[in-house]
NUVEXMI-712286 format. One record per residue (C-alpha): residue number from 1; x negated, y negated, z. Coordinates in steps of 0.05 Angstrom, whole numbers, plus 5000, padded with zeros to 4 digits. Each point is the difference from the previous one (the first is absolute). Layout:
N
atom bavo:NUM&c1:X&c2:Y&c3:Z;
...
END
This chain:
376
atom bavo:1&c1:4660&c2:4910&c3:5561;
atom bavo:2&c1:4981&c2:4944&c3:4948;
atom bavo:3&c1:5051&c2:4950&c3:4984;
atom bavo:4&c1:4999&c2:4986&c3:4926;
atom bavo:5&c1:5023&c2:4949&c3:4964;
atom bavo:6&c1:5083&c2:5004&c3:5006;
atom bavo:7&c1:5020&c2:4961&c3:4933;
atom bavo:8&c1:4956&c2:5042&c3:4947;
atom bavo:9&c1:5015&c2:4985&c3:4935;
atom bavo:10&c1:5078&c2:5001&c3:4988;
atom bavo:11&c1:5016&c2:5053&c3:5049;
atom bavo:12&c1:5043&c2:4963&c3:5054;
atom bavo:13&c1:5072&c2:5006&c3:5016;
atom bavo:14&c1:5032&c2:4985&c3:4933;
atom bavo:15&c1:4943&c2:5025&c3:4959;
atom bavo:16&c1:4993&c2:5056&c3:5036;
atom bavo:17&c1:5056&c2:5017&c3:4944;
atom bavo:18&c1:4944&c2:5003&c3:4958;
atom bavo:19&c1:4973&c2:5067&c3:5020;
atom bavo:20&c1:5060&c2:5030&c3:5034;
atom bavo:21&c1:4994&c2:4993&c3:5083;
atom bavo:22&c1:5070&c2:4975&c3:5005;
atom bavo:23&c1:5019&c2:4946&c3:5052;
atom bavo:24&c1:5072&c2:4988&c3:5016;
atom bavo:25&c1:5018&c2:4929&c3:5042;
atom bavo:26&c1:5068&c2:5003&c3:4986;
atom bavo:27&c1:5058&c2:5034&c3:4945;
atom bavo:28&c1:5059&c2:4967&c3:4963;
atom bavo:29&c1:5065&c2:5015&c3:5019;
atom bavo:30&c1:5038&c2:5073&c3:4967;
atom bavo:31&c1:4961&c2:4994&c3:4926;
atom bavo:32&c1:5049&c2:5026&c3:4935;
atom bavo:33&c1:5005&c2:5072&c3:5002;
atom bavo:34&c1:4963&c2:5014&c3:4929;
atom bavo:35&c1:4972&c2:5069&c3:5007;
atom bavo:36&c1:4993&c2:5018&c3:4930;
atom bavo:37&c1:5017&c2:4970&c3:4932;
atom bavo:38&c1:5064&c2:5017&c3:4963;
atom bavo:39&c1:4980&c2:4980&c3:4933;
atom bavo:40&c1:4954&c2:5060&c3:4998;
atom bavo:41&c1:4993&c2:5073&c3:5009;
atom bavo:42&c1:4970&c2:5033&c3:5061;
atom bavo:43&c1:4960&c2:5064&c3:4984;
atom bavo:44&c1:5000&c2:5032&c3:5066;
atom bavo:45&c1:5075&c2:5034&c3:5005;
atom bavo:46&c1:4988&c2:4999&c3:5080;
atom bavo:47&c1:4977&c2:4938&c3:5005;
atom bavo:48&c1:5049&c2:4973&c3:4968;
atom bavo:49&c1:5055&c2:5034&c3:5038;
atom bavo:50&c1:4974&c2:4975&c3:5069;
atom bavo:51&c1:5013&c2:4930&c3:4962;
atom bavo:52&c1:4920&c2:4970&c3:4988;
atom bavo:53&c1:4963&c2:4970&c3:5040;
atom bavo:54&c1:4993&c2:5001&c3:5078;
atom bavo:55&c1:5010&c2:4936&c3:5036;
atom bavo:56&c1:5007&c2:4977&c3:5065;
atom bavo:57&c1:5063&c2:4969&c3:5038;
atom bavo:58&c1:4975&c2:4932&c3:4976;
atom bavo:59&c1:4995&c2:5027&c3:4927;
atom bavo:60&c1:4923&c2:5000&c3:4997;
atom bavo:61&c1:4964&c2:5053&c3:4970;
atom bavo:62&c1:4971&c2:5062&c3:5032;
atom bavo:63&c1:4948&c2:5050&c3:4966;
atom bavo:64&c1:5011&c2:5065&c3:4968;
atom bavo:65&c1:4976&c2:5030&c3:5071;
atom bavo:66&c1:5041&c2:4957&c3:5053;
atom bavo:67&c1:4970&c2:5023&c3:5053;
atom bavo:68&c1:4940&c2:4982&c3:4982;
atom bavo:69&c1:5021&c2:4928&c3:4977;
atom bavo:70&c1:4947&c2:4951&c3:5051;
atom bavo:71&c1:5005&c2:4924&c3:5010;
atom bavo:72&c1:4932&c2:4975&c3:5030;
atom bavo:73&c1:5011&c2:4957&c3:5056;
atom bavo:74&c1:4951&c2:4931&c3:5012;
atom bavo:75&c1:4964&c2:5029&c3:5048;
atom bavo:76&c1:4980&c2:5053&c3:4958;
atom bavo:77&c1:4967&c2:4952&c3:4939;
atom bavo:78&c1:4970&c2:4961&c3:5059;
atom bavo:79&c1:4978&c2:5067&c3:5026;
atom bavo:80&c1:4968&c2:5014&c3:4921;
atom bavo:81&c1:4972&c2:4934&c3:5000;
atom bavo:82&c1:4967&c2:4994&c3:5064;
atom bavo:83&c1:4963&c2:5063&c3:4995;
atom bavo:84&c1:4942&c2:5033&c3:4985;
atom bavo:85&c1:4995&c2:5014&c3:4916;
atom bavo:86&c1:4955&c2:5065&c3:5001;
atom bavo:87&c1:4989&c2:4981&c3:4922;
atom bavo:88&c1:4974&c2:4935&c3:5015;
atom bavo:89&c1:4923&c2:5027&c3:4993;
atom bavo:90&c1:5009&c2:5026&c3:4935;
atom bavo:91&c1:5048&c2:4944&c3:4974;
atom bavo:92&c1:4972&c2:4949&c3:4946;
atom bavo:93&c1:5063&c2:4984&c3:4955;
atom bavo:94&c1:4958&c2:4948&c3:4961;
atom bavo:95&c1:4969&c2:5067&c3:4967;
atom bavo:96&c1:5049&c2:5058&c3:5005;
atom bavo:97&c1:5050&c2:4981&c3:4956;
atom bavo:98&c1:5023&c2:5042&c3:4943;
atom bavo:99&c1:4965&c2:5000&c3:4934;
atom bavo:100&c1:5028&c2:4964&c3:4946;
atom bavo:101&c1:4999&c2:5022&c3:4931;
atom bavo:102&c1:5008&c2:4939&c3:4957;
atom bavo:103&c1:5031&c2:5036&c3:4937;
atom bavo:104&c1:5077&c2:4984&c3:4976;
atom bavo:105&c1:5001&c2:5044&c3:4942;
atom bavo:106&c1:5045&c2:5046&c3:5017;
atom bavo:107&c1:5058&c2:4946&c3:4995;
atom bavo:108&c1:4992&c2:5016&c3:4925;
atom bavo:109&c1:5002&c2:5072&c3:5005;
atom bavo:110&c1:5065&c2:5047&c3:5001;
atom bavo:111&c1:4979&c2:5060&c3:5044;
atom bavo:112&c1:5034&c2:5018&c3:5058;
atom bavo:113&c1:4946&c2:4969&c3:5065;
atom bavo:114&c1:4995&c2:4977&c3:5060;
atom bavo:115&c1:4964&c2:4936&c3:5023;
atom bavo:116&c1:4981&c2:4987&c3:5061;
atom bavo:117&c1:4995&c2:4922&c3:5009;
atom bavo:118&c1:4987&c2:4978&c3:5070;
atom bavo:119&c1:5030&c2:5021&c3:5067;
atom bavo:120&c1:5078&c2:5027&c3:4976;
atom bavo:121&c1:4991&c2:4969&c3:4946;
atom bavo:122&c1:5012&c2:5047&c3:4926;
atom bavo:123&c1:5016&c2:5005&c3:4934;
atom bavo:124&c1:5030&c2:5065&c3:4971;
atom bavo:125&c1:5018&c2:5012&c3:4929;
atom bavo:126&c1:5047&c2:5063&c3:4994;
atom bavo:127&c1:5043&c2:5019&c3:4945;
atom bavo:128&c1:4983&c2:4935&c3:4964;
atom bavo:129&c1:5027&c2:4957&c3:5048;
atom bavo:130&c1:4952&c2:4949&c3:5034;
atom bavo:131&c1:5008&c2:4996&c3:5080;
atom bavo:132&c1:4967&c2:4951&c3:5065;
atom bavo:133&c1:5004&c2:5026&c3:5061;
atom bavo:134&c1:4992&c2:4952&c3:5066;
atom bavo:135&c1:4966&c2:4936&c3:4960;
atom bavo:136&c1:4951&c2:4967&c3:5037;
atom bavo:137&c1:4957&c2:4959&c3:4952;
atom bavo:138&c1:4973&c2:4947&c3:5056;
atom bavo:139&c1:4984&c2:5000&c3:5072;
atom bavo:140&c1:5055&c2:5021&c3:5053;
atom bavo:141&c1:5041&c2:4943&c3:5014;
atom bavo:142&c1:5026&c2:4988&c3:5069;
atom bavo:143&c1:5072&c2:4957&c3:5023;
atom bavo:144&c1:4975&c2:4932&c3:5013;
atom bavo:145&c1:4985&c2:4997&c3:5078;
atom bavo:146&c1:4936&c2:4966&c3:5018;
atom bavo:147&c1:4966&c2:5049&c3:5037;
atom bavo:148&c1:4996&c2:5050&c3:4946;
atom bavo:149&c1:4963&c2:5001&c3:4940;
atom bavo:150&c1:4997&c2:5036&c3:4929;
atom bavo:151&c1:4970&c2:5070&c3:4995;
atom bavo:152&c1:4951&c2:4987&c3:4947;
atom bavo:153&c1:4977&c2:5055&c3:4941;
atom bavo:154&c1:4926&c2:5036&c3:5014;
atom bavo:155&c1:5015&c2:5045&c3:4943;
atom bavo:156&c1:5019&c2:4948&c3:4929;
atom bavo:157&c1:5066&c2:5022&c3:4963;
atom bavo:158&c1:4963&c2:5033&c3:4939;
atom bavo:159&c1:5038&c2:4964&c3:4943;
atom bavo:160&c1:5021&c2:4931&c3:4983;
atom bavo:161&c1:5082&c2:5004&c3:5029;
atom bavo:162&c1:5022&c2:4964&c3:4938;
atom bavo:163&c1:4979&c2:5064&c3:4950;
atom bavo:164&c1:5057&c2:5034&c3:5052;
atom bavo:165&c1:5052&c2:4989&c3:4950;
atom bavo:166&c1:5055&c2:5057&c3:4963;
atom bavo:167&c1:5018&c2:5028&c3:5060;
atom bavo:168&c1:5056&c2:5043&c3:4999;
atom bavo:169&c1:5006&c2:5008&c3:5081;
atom bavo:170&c1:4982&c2:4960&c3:5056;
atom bavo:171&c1:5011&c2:5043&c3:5070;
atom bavo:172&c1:4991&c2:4975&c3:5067;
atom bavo:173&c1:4998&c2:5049&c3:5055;
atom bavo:174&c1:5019&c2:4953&c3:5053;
atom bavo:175&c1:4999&c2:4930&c3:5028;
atom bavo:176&c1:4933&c2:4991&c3:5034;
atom bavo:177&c1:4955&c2:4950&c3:4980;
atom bavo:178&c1:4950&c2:5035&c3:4963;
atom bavo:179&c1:5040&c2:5039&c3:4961;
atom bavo:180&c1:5058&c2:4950&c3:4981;
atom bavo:181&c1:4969&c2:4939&c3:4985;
atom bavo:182&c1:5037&c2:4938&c3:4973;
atom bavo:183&c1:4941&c2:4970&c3:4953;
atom bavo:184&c1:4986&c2:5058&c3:4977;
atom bavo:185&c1:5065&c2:5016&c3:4981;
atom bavo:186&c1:5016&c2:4929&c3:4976;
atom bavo:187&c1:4950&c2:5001&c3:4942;
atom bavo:188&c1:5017&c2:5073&c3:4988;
atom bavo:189&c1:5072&c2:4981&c3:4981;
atom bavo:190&c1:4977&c2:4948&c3:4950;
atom bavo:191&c1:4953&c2:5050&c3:4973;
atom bavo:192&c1:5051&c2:5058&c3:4987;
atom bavo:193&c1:5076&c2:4975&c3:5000;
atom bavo:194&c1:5027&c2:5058&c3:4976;
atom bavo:195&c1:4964&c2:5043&c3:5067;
atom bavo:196&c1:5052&c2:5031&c3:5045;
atom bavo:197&c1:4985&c2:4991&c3:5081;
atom bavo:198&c1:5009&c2:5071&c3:5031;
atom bavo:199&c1:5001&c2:4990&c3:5076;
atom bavo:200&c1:5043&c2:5032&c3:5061;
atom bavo:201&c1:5063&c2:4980&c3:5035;
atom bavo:202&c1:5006&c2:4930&c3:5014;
atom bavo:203&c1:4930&c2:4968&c3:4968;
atom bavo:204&c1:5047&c2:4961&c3:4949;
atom bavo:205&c1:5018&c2:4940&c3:5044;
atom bavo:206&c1:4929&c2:4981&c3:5012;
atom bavo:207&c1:4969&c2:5016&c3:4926;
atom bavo:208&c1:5052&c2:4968&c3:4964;
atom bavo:209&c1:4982&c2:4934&c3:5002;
atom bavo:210&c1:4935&c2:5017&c3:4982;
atom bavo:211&c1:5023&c2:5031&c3:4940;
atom bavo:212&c1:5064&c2:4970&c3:4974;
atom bavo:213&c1:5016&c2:5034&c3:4933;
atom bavo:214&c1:4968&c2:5071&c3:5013;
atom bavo:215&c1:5042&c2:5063&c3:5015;
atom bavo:216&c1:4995&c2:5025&c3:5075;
atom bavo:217&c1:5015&c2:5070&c3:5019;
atom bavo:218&c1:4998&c2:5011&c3:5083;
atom bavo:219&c1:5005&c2:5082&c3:5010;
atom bavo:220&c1:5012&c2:5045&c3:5054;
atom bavo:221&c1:4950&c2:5055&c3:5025;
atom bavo:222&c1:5010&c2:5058&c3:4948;
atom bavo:223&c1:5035&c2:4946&c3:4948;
atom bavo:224&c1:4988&c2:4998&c3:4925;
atom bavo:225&c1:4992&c2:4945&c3:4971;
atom bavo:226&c1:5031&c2:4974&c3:4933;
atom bavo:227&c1:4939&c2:5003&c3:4955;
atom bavo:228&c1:4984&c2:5033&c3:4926;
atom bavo:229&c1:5025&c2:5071&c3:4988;
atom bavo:230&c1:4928&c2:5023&c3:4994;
atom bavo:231&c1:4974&c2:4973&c3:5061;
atom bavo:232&c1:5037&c2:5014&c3:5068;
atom bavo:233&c1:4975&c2:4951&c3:5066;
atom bavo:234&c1:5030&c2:5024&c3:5067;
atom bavo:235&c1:4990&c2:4959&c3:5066;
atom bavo:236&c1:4974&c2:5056&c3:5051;
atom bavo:237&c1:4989&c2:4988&c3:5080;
atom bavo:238&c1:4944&c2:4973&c3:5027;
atom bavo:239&c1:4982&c2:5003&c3:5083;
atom bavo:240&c1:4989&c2:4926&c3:4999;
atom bavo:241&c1:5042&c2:4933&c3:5018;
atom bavo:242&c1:5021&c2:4927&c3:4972;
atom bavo:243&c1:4992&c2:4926&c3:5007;
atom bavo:244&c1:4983&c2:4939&c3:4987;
atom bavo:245&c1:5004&c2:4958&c3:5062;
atom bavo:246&c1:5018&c2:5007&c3:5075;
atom bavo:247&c1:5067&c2:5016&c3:4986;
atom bavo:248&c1:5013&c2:5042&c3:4951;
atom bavo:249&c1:4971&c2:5061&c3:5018;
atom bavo:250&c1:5023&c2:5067&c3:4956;
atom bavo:251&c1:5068&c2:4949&c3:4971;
atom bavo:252&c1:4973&c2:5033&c3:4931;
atom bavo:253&c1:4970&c2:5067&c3:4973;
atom bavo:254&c1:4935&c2:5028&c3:4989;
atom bavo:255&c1:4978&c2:5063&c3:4961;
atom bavo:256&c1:4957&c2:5035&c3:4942;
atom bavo:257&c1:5016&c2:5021&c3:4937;
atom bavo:258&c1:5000&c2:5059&c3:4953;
atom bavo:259&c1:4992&c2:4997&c3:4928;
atom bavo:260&c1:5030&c2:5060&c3:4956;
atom bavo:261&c1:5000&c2:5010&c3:4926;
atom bavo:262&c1:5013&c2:5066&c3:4966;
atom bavo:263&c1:4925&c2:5027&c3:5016;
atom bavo:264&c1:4969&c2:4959&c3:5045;
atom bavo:265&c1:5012&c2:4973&c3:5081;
atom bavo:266&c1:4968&c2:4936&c3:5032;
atom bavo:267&c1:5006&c2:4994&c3:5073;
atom bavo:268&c1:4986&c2:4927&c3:5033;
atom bavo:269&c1:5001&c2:5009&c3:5075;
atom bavo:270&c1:5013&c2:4928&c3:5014;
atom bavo:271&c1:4969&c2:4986&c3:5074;
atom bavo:272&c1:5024&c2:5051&c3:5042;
atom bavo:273&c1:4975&c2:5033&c3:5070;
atom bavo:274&c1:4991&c2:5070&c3:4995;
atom bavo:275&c1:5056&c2:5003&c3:5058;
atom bavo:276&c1:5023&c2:5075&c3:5002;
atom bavo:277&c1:4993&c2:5017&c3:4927;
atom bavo:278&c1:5070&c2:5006&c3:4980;
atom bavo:279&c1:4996&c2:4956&c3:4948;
atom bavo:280&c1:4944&c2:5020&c3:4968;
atom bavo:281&c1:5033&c2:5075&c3:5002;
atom bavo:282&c1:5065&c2:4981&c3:4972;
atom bavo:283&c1:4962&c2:4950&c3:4952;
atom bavo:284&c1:4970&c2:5066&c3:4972;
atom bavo:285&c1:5064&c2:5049&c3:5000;
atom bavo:286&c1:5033&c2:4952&c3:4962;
atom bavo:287&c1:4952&c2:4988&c3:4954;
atom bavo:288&c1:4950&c2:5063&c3:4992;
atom bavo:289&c1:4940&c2:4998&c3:4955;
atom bavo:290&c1:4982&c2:4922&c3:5014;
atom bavo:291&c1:4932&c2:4990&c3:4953;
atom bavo:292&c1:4971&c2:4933&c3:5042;
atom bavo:293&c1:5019&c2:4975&c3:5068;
atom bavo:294&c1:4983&c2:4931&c3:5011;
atom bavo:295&c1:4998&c2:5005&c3:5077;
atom bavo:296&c1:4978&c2:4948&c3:5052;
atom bavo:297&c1:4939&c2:5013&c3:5035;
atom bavo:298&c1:4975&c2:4940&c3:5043;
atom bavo:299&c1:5008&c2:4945&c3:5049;
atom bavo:300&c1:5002&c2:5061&c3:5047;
atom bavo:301&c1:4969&c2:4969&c3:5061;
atom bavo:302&c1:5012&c2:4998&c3:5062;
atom bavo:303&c1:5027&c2:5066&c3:4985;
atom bavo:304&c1:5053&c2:4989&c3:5062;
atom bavo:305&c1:5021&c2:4940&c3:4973;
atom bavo:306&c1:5004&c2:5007&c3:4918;
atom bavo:307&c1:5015&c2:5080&c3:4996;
atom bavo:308&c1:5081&c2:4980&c3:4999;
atom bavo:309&c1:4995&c2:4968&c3:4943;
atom bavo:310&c1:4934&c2:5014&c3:4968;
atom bavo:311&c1:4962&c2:5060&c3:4988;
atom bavo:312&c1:4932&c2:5027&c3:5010;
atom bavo:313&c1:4961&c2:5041&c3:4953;
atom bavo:314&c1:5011&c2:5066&c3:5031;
atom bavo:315&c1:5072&c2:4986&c3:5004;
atom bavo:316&c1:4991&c2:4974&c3:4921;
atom bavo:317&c1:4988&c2:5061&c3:4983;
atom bavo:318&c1:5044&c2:5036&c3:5042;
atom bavo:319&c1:5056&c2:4961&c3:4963;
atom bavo:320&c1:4974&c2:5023&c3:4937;
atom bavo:321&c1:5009&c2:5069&c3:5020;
atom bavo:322&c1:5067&c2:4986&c3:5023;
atom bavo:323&c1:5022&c2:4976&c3:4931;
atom bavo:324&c1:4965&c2:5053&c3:4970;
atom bavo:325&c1:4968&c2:4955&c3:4948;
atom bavo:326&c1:4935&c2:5028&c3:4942;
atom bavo:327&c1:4961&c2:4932&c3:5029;
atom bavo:328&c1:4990&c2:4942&c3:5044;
atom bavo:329&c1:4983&c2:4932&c3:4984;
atom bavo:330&c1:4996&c2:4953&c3:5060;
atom bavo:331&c1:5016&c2:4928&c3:5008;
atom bavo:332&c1:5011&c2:4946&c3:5054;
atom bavo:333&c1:4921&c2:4986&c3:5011;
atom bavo:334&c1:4942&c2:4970&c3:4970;
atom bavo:335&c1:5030&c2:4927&c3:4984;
atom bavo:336&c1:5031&c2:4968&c3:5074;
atom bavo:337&c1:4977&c2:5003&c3:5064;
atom bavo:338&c1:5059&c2:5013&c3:5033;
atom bavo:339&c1:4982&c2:5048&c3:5065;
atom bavo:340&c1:4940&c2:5021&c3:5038;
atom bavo:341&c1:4960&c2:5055&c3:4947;
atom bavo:342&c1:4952&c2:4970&c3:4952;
atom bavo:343&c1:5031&c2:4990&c3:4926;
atom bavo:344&c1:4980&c2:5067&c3:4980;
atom bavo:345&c1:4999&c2:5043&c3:5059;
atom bavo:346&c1:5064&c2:5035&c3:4966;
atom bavo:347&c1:4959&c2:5024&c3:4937;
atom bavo:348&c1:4933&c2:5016&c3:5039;
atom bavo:349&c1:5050&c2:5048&c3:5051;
atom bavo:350&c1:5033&c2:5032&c3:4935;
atom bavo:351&c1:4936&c2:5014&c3:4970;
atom bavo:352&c1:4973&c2:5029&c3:5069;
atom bavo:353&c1:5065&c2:5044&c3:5004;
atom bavo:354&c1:4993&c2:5025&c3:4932;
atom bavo:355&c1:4936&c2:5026&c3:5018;
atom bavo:356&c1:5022&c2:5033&c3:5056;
atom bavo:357&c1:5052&c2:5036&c3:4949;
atom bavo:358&c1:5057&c2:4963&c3:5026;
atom bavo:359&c1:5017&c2:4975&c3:4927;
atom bavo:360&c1:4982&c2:5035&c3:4938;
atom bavo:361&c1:4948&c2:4972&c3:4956;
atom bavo:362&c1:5048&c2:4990&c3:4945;
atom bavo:363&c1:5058&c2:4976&c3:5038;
atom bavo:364&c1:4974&c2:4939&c3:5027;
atom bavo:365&c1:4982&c2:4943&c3:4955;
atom bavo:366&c1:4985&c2:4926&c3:5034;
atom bavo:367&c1:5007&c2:4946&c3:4947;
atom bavo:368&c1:4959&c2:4935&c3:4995;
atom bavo:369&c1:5044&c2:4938&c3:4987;
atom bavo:370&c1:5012&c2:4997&c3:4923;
atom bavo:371&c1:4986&c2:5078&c3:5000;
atom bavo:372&c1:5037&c2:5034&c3:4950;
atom bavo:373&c1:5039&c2:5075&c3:5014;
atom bavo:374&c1:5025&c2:5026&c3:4944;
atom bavo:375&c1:5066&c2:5054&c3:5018;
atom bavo:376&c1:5004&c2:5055&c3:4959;
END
């Protein structure tokens, strides 16, 4: 068996965080009981009868599936890292990143779209109102430990970050590095002061500082948030995890997100593992006729390793099903190298599925970075 190279990029120990193999050294002491947010209203009668939220006796938070909640022990990433990468033939990042589409017109228009703008990285415009989900306009950063270094870009962000201004919404899904990310979010908040932060339970104490004068609202699975009468956000589960150090390890929430006006339904998946499909069932009872889902499709492998909090293609699409959505639009590839498949293995395996009549022609759309959707 080949030994390969154990510190690859940013993906030891703490920025393993990064693409969701969770390690946990050690857990504070009985964490504050917050299982949901009183300030606003749950959607889900039942869920809000059994009181929110699952935790653990330490007050950590469990997935929508508990039993199928899995912490990755060390030997496990040294097990990852110290084997064989079947991809490795076929793997030449410095040419299989995503194309970019260098084009920011569609900041001036006022149609409903979806942009897809590196790795979770998007822009939505619904009912007027101007949303980012997950900004990452740089490279993934990493704590500062000297063994690790930054994840770098091999896919550009397609438009200059200071033309990101009148947003409405800033969500992030949860507290991993590359898709809560201080700079980022730092020159955001001088950009757009009046923005509102919509996050999940507990995310407040660590973007605050960040962003001193902007509005935070931390929900609960199945919460609405306080937002404009015409456009209703709600924080749905995701089969993932949370942190940002050694530590800290599922302290706050992570999730997706549905967007609902009076005709039309976005669904952002948020990372998630395809787990036992639960969510992505109840995601679509609640919520029938969904027009896009915006559903994670990469850093699947090793499959044994990644498939609890990642998904694979097959199990993409199966999550589609599940919610019962008119079409698919994949993210989570093409811009970082943050697992053993080549940049765009994802895509290439959707488009081989589709031919196999896996996934309708119609219902599958994969977006180039600065690729316009328009939702109709």
């Amino acid at each position: 068996m080949k030994r390969r190279k154990f510190i690859k990029n940013s993906l030891t120990i703490t920025a393993v965080s990064a693409i969701g193999g969770s390690i946990v050294l050690s857990q504070k002491n009985q964490m504050t009981l917050i299982k949901n947010n009183k300030d606003l209203e749950t959607i889900w009668a039942d869920w809000e009868k059994k009181g929110g939220n699952p935790t653990d006796e330490d007050g950590l938070f469990l997935n929508f599936d508990t039993k199928g909640y899995h912490n990755a022990a060390f030997k496990d990433v040294w097990k990852w890292q110290t084997s064989k990468n079947e991809y490795k033939p076929k793997k030449n990042n410095a040419t299989q990143g995503t194309e970019v589409v260098k084009d920011d017109s569609f900041l001036n228009s006022k149609e409903d779209m979806v942009v897809m703008l590196g790795h979770a990285t998007v822009f939505i415009r619904l009912a007027g109102k101007q949303i980012l989900i997950d900004p990452l306009l740089g490279n993934v950063p990493v704590p500062n430990v000297t063994f690790l270094s930054s994840s770098k870009r091999f896919s550009e962000f397609p438009i200059d970050p200071k033309k990101l201004v009148n947003l409405d919404y800033i969500l992030i899904s949860h507290s991993h590095y590359d898709h809560c990310d201080k700079s980022s979010l730092k020159l955001l908040q001088k950009q757009n002061p009046n923005a509102k932060i919509l996050t999940g339970l507990r995310m407040r104490s660590l973007m605050q500082d960040w962003m001193p004068k902007h509005e935070i609202q931390e929900a609960g699975w199945f919460q609405k948030y306080n937002t404009d009468k015409a456009l209703e956000i709600v924080f749905v589960p995701s089969c993932h995890w949370s942190n940002r150090g050694l530590n800290d390890a599922n302290e706050t929430l992570w999730g997706g997100f549905i967007f609902k006006t009076g005709s039309k339904t976005i669904y952002f998946s948020g990372d998630s593992g395809y787990g036992n499909g639960t969510h992505f069932k109840k995601i679509g009872e609640l919520f029938p006729n969904i027009d896009l889902a915006i559903i994670g499709a990469g850093a699947f492998a090793p499959t044994w390793f990644m498939k609890y909090n990642h998904q694979e293609p097959k199990d993409t699409i199966q999550a589609f099903r599940d919610c019962k959505a008119k079409r698919l639009i994949p993210f989570h590839f093409g811009t970082f190298d943050l697992s053993d498949e080549p940049l765009n293995e994802p895509a290439l395996e959707l488009e081989r599925l589709q031919k196999e009549n896996k996934i309708g022609e119609h219902e599958l759309k994969i977006l180039k970075f600065g690729e316009v959707v328009l939702v109709l």
